[in-house]
C-alpha positions, 0 to 999 in steps of 0.5 A: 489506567483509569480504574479496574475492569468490572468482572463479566463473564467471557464466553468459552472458546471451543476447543479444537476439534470442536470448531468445525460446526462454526464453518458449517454452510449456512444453516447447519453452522452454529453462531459462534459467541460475540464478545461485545458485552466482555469487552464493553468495561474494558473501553474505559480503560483504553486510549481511543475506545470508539475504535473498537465499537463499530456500528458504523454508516454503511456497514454491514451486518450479515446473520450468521447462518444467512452465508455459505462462507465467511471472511474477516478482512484485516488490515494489520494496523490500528482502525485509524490507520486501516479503516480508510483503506480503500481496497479493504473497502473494495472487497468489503462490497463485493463479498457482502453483494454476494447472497452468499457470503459475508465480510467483517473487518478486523483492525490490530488492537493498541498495545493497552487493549491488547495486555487487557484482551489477553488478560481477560481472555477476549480473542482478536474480533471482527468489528461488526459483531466482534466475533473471533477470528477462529470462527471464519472461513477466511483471514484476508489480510492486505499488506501495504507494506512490510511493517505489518508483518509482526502485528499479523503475528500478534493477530493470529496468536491473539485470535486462537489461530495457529500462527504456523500455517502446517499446524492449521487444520480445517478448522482453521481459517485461510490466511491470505495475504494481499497488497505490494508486500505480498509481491514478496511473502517470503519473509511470512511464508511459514505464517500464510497459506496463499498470497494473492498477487495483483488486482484483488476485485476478481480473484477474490470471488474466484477464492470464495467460489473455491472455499465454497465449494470444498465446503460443501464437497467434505470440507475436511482436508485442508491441504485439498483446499490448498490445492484448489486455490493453488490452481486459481491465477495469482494465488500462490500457496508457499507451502507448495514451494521450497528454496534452494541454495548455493553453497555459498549462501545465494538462493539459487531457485524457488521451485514447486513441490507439488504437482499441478501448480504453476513454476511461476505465478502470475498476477491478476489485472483488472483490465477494464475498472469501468466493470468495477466501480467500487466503492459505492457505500464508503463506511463512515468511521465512528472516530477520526481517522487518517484520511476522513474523506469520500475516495475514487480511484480515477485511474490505476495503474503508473508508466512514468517509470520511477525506478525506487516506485515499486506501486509504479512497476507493480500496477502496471498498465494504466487504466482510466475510469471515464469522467462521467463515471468519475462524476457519478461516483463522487454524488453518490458517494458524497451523498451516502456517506456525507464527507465534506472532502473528496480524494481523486486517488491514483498514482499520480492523479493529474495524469488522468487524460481528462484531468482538466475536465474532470477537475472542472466538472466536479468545481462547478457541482461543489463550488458554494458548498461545503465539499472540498475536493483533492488530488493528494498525488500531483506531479511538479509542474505549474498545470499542478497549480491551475489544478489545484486552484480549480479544485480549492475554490471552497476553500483556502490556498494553505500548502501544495506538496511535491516530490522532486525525489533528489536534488541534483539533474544527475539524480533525478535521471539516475531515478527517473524522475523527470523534472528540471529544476526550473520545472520545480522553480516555476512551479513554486513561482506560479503557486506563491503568486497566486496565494499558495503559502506553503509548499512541501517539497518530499526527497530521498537519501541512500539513492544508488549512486549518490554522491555528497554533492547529490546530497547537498543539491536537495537543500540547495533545491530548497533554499532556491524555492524558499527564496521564491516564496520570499519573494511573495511573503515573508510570511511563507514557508517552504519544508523539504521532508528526506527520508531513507531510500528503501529498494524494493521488489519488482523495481529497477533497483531491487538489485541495489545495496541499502545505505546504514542508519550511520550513513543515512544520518550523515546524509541528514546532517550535510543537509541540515547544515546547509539551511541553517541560516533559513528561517522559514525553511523547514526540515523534517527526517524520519528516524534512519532506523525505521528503514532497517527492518523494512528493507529486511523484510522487503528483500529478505527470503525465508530464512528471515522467517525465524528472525520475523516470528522471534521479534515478535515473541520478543515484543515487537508490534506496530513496528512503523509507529514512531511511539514503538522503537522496535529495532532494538527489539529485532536486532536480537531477534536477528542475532539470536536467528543468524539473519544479517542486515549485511547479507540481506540489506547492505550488499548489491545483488549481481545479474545471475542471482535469483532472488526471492521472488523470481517465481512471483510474475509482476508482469515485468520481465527481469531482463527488462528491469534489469537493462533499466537498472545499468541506465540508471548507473549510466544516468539515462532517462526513459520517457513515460512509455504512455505516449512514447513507443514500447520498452517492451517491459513485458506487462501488456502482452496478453492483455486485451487492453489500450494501455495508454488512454482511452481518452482522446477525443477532444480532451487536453492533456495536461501532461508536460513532456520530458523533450519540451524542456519549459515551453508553455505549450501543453500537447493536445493529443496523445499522438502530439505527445509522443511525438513532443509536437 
């Protein structure tokens, strides 16, 4: 601490039964209090302050009593970490485009601020006017992953919101949850009144269309407005449904209590992003960031068919947004925010159909200047290297990353990552001979079915490519970075036990003890632990709800940062609740268990991910349904849309199939591709 915060003057918060004239519609709400001027003497004392100023480029500032409803767009980290969010970003936009309603964004509070907020008495607060979080419509939250869970917590708690949605009334806002956690809210389910499921650009003005409308008609029974949002395809409202268990322990269904809302909710799909070019006004943070960089989403959506990539399955089908428009979103972002990097996001960028015009285009607009450009998702194989080196011309050749995931030709079948190592091998051939200096390599241990020979092929692996970079330069550098396997939802593995940290750390160490001997060849871990509690959460049900809220009245937050070793903190919150990692993480699921959540529809068909699970125990490939006939997955029924591309008028596709083994030749078209011509 640098010194004692002078004393000013904190503005009452209204006791309940009093909130209601803050959710007025437009004129008749009453502005609720800023909290800037309590906050200002408390900055000095803090790690990083410029976080919590905002006042950025681009933001919004929208009057109070301008709008009929009001949301605050959370993402459950630090403003470093969430403020490049681009689906925050997204409906930031779209809500703040409409005349009327608004957005503001909140970020979680570092540990330090936190103790003074609650010391002084100053709520959790919007970044833009740091308002309360009491005072808004609707908490949107987006959950990128499970580790956020307790800091949501924390945020309810610090921002005068009942963290138990049955304790809310409508004076509260809805707390809505978002992103590839949400595919499984179980695990908050006493903490949410909606989970959104999918593509969030249309549901979201279709929840608003609903939280204004109920305003207006009486805005008083809040379990009225559950109802209407329950009713809203992809939303699902927890409250409406209830567990059911076997006698021996197993969850034998999730079913629906209340009438009129689906058995099973399905998610949304944007089947057209040309309809949703987003975003046009990136705000530029007002301190460093994770990523500081102008980001276009150049396709959504994977069919390579990874079986550990919940992101892959849960996104399906692909779909493109065309070059030009890739173009102009790039000169206009660049032009309004100033960013000197461009990130082509997607996936894995270099699968876009037009890749290699895209990256062309885009050199030739930037080459002499100051903007770079990057594909921060590349897949392995030397056409990475030709990308890479038309987009770096601004710049110098230092490292590429790829991820082989595992080291051995049995594993990456098993997984359904298909690479060859002589793909990897010419790969890092073709980059050390052209200037490239350092390649990162990323895998996984814990993947089921591995072996120690397995485990012992990823520092093989490195060691060959190591030697290749030898070759070129002494100076060069090869780092294979192993983290834990965590199985997720919605995959062909969300069957599969969890490896211990105990036998994690094994695995490391067979690892580390293979390169000893290799100087320039780097090794990088993360901590075993950090895998435990997101494997709880990833698969837990509800009854880990009451281990979730106790970890965190025991002090559990940011429960990802290596600064915070919280696992201690949660194993007893889960001896003190009766949640096993046993149970819930370490053992297999068999075929006729329901899980939690059956009743969640990703698209995919569990019959379907389930014949994908026994190949992968037979160590059977499938190609990229993209080019190759239908696996009959269950996504694109229903859908008016061409899954595969709409590109291929002349474009060449830098897509090497699994069937051409290391021929140079590269299909032109999609139809020579599927037919491994």
């Amino acid at each position: 601490m640098l010194g004692t915060a002078p004393t000013t003057p904190v503005p009452a918060t209204p006791a309940r039964g009093e909130r209601a004239a803050y959710r007025r519609p437009g004129d008749a709400a009453r502005v609720p209090p800023g909290y800037y001027a309590a906050l200002e003497p408390l900055l000095p004392l803090v790690r990083k302050p410029a976080q919590y100023v905002g006042g950025e480029h681009n933001q919004v500032v929208t009057p109070w009593t301008a709008v009929q409803t009001r949301w605050l767009l959370c993402y459950p980290d630090t403003y470093e970490v969430g403020q490049p969010n681009q689906g925050i970003q997204i409906l930031y936009e779209l809500l703040n485009e409409r005349a009327t309603s608004s957005a503001e964004r909140l970020y979680a509070p570092w540990t330090d601020l936190e103790a003074l907020m609650r010391e002084h008495g100053i709520p959790a607060f919007s970044l833009e006017e740091h308002r309360p979080v009491w005072a808004f419509d609707v908490l949107g939250v987006s959950l990128p992953h499970e580790l956020g869970h307790t800091n949501l917590l924390n945020l309810l708690d610090l921002g005068a919101v009942p963290i138990h949605a049955d304790q809310r009334t409508a004076e509260d806002p809805v707390v809505l949850v978002g992103g590839h956690a949400a595919y499984n809210p179980e695990p908050l389910a006493p903490f949410i009144d909606a989970a959104v499921m999918g593509d969030g650009e249309q549901v979201t003005l279709e929840i608003d269309d609903v939280v204004r409308a109920w305003k207006h008609a009486d805005g008083a029974d809040r379990r009225q407005l559950l109802r209407e949002l329950a009713r809203v395809e992809g939303v699902y409202v927890p409250a409406f449904y209830t567990p059911r268990y076997t006698d021996d322990g197993r969850l034998k269904a999730t079913v629906p209590t209340e009438p009129g809302v689906p058995s099973i909710v399905p998610k949304r799909t944007i089947q057209d992003l040309e309809e949703w070019q987003y975003p046009k006004q990136q705000i530029v943070p007002m301190t460093e960031t994770v990523h500081e960089r102008f980001s276009v989403e150049i396709f959504r959506g994977c069919t390579r068919g990874c079986r550990f990539c919940q992101a892959g399955m849960i996104t399906r089908p692909v779909r493109e947004r065309r070059p030009e428009t890739v173009q102009k979103l790039v000169e206009e972002g660049v032009r309004n925010t100033g960013f000197e990097e461009v990130g082509l996001l997607s996936l894995s960028s270099a699968d876009h159909s037009a890749i290699g015009p895209i990256a062309r285009d885009l050199a030739d607009a930037y080459e002499g200047t100051v903007t770079s450009l990057s594909l921060p998702s590349t897949r392995v194989d030397a056409f990475n290297v030709t990308l890479s080196n038309e987009l770096s011309r601004n710049g110098r050749r230092t490292g590429l990353t790829f991820a082989p995931e595992a080291g051995s030709e049995r594993m990456r079948a098993v997984i359904n990552k298909m690479v060859s190592e002589a793909d990897l091998l010419r790969t890092a051939e073709t980059a050390f001979s052209e200037g490239w200096r350092h390649i990162k390599l990323y895998f996984m241990v814990g993947l089921p079915t591995e072996t120690d020979e397995d485990v012992l092929a990823i520092a093989d692996l490195g060691i060959k490519t190591y030697e290749v970079a030898r070759r070129y330069g002494r100076a060069n550098k090869v780092t294979i970075s192993v983290g834990g396997f965590v199985p997720k939802p919605h995959t062909p593995f969300q069957w599969a036990p969890q490896d211990s940290p105990d036998e994690i750390r094994r695995k490391l160490s067979l690892i580390r003890h293979a390169i000893k001997d290799h100087g320039n060849l780097k090794l990088r871990t993360n901590d075993p632990e950090e895998g435990v509690i997101e494997g709880l959460l990833a698969r837990g049900d509800r009854r880990v709800a009451p281990a979730v809220e106790r970890a965190w009245r025991l002090g559990a937050r940011f429960d990802g940062w290596h600064e915070m070793p919280t696992l201690a903190t949660w194993q007893q919150a889960m001896d003190e609740t009766g949640v096993s990692l046993d149970w819930f993480s370490y053992r297999e699921r068999d075929e006729n268990e329901a899980l939690p959540w059956d009743h969640l529809d990703s698209g995919l068909e569990k019959g379907w991910l389930w014949e994908d699970w026994q190949d992968a125990r037979a160590d059977k490939q499938l190609d990229d349904c993209r080019w190759s006939p239908c696996y009959d997955c269950g996504v694109c029924p229903g859908l008016s849309i061409e899954h595969d591309t709409g590109y291929t008028g002349g474009f060449q596709l830098p897509v090497l199939p699994s069937g051409l083994g290391g021929k140079d030749t590269l299909p032109t078209t999609p139809e020579r591709y599927a037919s491994g011509g």
